[in-house]
C-alpha positions in Angstrom: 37.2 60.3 35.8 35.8 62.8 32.9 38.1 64.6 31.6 36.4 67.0 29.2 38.2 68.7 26.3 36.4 71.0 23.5 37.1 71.6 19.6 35.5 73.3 16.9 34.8 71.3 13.4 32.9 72.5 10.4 32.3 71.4 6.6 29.2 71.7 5.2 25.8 72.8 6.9 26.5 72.7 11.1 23.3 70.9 11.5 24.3 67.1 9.9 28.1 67.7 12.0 26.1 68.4 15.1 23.7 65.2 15.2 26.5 63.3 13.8 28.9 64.4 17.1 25.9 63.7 19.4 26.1 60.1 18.2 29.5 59.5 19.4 30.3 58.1 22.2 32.2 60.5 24.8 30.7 63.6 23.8 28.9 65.4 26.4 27.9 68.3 25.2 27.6 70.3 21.4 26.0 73.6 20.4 26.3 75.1 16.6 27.8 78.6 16.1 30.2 80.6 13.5 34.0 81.2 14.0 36.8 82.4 12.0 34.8 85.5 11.0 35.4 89.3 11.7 33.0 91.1 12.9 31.9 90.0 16.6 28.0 88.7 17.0 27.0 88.0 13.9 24.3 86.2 13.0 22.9 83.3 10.4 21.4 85.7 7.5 25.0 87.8 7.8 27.4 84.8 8.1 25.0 83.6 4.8 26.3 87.0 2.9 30.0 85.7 2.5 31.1 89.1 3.7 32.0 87.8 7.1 34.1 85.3 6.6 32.8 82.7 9.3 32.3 79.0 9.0 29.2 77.7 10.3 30.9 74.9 12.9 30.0 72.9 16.0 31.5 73.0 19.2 32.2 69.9 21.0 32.5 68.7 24.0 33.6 65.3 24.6 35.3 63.3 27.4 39.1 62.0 26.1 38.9 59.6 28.2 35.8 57.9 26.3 36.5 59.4 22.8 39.9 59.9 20.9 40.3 63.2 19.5 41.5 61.0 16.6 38.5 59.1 16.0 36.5 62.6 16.4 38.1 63.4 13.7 38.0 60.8 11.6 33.9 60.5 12.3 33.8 64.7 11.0 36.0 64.0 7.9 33.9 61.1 6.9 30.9 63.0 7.1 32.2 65.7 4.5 34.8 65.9 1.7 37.2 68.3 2.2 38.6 68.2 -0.8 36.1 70.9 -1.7 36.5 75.0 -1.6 34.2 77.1 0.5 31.3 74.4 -0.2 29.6 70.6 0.6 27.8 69.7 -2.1 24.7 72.5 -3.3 25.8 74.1 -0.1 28.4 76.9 -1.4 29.9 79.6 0.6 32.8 80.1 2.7 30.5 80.1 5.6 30.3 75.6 4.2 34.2 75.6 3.9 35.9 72.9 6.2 37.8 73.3 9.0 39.0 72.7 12.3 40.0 75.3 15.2 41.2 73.7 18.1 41.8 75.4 21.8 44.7 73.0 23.3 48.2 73.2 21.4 48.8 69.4 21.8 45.8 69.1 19.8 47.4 70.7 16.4 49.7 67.5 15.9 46.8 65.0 16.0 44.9 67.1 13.8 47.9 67.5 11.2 48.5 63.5 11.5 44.6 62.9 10.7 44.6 65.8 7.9 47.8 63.1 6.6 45.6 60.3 6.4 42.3 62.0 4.8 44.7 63.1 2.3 45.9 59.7 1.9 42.3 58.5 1.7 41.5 60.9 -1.1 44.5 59.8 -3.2 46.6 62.6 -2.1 44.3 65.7 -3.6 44.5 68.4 -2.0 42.7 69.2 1.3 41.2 72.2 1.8 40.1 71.9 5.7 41.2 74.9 7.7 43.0 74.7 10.8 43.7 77.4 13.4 43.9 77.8 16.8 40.5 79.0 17.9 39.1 82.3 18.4 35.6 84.4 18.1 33.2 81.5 18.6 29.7 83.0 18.4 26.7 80.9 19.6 24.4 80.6 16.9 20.9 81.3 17.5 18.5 79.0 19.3 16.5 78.0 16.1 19.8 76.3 15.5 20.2 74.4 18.4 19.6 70.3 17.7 18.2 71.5 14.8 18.0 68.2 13.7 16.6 66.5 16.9 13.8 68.9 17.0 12.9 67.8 13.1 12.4 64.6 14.5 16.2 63.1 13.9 17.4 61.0 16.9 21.2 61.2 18.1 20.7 57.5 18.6 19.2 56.4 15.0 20.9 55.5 12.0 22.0 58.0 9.4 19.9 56.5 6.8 18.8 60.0 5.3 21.4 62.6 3.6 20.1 65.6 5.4 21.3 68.7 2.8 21.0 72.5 4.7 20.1 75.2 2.4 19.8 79.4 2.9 
């Protein structure tokens, strides 16, 4: 029996978190937006400004009973460093900063236990991931969408290549 829970994860460029979430198995569903921000219904060349204050993240949607929110998790933090400020790599902004917003309450302690471990795994420096509960999710526009997927990049290959995002 499915039983489908959602979360919000960003760090870096949405596009390399969404193909790598559609590689998991137990997620049914994922679609790249912005969250955290302040104005309502912005969009990518705004959010790119700074003055907005949203993250450029991924919504998933993913079956619990299939896939740990743990192990979703641990998948997104090894895909990023987030021992890094408002940026992944040339990527620089607070719209690249990392962070997790969650919708279910029970889901804050898993989160803060992971957030223990990356730490851990980085030799205790600190981590700059954001978590909050979540709030003013904007859809980002369709150009977005699999971004990847349509350049050719196949939920189901290998992540041979480093696939960088720039504005």
């Amino acid at each position: 029996m499915e039983q489908t829970k959602k979360i919000l994860i960003g760090g870096g460029c949405f596009w390399k978190h969404e193909l790598n979430m559609q590689r998991l198995i137990g997620v049914i569903h994922t679609e790249v937006g912005y969250s955290g921000g302040i104005i309502d219904h912005p969009c990518y060349k705004l959010i790119c400004t700074g003055q907005t204050n949203h993250a450029e993240v991924v919504l998933v949607h993913y079956d619990q009973s299939i896939l740990k929110l743990e192990d979703l998790l641990y998948s997104f933090f090894n895909q990023h460093d987030p021992t890094q400020l408002n940026r992944q790599g040339l990527d620089v902004g607070t719209q690249y900063r990392s962070c997790v917003f969650y919708y279910d309450d029970d889901d804050l302690q898993v989160i803060q236990k992971v957030l223990e471990d990356v730490k851990s795994f980085n030799n205790d420096e600190t981590i700059h991931t954001q978590v909050a509960k979540a709030q003013n999710y904007w859809k980002a526009e369709e150009m977005h969408q699999r971004y990847l997927q349509k350049a050719g990049q196949c939920p189901d290959k290998g992540c041979e290549d480093i696939i960088m995002c720039y504005n």
